[in-house]
Rosetta silent file (secondary structure, phi, psi, omega in degrees, C-alpha in Angstrom):
SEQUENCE: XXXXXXXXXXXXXXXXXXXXXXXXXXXXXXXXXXXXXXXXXXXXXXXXXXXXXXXXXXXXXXXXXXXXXXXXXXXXXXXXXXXXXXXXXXXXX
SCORE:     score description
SCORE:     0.000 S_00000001
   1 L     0.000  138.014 -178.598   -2.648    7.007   -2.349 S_00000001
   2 E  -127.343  145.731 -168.824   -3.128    8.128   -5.872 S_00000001
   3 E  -139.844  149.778 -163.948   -4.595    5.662   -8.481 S_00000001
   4 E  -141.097  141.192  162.543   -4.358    5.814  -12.430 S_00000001
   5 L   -79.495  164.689  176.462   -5.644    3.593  -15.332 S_00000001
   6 L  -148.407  167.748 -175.195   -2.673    2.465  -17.444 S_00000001
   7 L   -91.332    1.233 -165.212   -3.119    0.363  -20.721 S_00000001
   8 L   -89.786  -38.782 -166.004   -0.720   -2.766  -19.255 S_00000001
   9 L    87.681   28.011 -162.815   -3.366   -5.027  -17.747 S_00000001
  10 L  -158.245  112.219  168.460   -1.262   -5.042  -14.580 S_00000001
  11 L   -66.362  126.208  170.439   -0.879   -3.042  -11.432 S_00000001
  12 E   -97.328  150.693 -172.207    1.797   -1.168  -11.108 S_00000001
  13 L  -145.736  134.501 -174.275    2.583    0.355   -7.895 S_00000001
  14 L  -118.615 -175.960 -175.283    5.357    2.918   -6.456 S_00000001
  15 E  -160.279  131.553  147.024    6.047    4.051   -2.854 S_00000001
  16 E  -108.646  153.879  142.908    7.382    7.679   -1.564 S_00000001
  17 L  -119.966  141.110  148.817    8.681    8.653    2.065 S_00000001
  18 L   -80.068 -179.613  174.556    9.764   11.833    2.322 S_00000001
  19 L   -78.927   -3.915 -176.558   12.119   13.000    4.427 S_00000001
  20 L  -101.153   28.307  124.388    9.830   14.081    6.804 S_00000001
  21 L   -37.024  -77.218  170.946    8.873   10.730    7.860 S_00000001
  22 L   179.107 -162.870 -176.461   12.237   10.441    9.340 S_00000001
  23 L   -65.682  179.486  174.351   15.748    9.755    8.808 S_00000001
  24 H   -60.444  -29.931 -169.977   17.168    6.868    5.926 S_00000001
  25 H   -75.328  -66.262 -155.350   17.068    4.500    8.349 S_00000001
  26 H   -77.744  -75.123 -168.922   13.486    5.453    9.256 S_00000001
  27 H   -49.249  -79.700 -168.080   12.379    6.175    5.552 S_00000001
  28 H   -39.108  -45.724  175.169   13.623    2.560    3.991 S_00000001
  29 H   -49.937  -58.441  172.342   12.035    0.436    6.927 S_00000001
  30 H   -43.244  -49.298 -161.262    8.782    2.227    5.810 S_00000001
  31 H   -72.499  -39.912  153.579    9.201    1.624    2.363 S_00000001
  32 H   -32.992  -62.080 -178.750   10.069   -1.809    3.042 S_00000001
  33 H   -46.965  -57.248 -166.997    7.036   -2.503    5.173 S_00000001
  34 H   -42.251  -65.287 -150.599    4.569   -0.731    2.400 S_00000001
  35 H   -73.515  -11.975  157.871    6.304   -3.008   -0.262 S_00000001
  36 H   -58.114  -46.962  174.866    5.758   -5.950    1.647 S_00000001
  37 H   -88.499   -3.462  159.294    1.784   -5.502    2.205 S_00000001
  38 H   -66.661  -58.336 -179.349    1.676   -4.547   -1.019 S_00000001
  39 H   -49.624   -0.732  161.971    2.929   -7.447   -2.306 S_00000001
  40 L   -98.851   23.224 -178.453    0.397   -9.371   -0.455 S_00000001
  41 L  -141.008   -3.382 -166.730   -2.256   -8.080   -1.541 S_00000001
  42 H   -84.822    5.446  113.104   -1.950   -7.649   -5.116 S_00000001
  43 H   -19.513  -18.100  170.013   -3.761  -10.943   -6.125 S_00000001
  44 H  -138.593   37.861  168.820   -6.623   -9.242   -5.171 S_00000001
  45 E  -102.632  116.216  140.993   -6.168   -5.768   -6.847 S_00000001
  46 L   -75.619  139.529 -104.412   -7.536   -4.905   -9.932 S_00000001
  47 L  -101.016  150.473 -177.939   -5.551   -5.103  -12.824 S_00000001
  48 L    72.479   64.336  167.628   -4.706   -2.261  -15.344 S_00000001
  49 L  -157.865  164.089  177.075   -4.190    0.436  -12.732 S_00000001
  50 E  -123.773   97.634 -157.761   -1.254    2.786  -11.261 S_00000001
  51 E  -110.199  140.849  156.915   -0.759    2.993   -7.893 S_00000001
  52 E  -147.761  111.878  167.544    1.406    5.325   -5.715 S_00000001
  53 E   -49.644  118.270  174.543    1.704    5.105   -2.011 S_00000001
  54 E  -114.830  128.958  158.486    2.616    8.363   -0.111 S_00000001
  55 L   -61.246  141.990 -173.602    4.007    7.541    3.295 S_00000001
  56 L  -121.316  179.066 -165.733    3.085    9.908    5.744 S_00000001
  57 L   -92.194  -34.256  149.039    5.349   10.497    8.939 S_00000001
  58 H     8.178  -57.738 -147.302    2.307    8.702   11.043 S_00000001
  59 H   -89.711  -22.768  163.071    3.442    5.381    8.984 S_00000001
  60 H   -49.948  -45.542 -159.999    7.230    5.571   11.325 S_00000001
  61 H  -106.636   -8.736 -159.731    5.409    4.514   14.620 S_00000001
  62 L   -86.463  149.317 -173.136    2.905    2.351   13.156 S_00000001
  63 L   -67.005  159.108 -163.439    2.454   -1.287   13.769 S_00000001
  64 L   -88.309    6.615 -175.101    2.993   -3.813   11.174 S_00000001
  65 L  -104.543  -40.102 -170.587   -1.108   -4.407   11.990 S_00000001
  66 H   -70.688  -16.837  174.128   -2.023   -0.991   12.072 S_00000001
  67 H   -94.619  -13.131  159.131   -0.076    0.206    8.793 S_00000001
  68 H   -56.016  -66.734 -178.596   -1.528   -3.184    7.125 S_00000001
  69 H   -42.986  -58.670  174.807   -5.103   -2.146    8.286 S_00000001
  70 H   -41.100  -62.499  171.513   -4.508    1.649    6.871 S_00000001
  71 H   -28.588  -87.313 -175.995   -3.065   -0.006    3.298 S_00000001
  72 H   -13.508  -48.634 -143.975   -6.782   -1.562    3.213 S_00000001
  73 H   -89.200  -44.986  154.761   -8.857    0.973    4.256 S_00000001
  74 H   -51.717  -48.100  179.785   -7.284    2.826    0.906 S_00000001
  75 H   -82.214  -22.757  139.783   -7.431    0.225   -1.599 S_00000001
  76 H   -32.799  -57.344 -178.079  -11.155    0.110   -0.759 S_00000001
  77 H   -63.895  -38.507  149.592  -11.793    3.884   -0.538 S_00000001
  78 L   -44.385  -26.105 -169.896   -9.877    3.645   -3.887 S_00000001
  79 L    65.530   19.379  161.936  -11.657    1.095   -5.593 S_00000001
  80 L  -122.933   37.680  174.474   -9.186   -1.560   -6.361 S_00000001
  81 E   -78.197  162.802 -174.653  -10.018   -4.523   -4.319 S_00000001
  82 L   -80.842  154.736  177.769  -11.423   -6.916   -6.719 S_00000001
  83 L   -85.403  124.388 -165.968  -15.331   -7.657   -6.244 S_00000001
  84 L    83.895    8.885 -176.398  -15.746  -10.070   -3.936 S_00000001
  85 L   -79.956  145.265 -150.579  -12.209  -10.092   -2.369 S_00000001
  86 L   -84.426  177.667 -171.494  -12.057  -11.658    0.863 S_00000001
  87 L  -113.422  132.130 -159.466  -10.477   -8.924    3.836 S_00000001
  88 L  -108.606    3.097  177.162   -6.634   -9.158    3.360 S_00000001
  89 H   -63.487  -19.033 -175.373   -6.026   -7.747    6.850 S_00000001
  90 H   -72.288  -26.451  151.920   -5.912  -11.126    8.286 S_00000001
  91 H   -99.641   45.666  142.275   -2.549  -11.881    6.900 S_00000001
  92 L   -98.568  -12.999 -171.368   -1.316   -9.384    8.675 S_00000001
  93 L   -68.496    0.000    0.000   -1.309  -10.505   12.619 S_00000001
């Protein structure tokens, strides 16, 4: 994950897979998944930042709890859960 200030007031956020992740079939599911816990989490991201996901091929086998959990453990490590945001892993089971 790579994180940027931007001037918008708004997080923006992209997602790669590469191809070595897996085939199109394989690569879209991922990207899908990502854009799904992102969107669930970004109510508690703060705002005026630029986010980009890199899929890794790891993220192909992974469970919808365990690539949820990972997402987290980044926008923590990152700094752009909001202070005081409640742990968003729980709407992931």
């Amino acid at each position: 994950m790579y994180v940027a200030p931007n001037d918008l007031g708004l997080v923006r956020y992209g997602i790669t897979v590469s191809g070595r992740v897996g085939k199109a079939v394989v690569r879209n599911r991922v990207r899908r998944r990502l854009r799904e816990a992102m969107r669930m989490r970004l109510r508690h991201l703060l705002s005026g930042r630029d986010v980009v996901l890199v899929a890794r091929p790891a993220a192909a086998e992974a469970t919808w709890s365990q690539l949820c959990a990972a997402l987290d453990s980044l926008l923590r490590r990152g700094g752009m859960l909001l202070p005081g945001a409640t742990e968003t892993t729980a709407a992931c089971v």
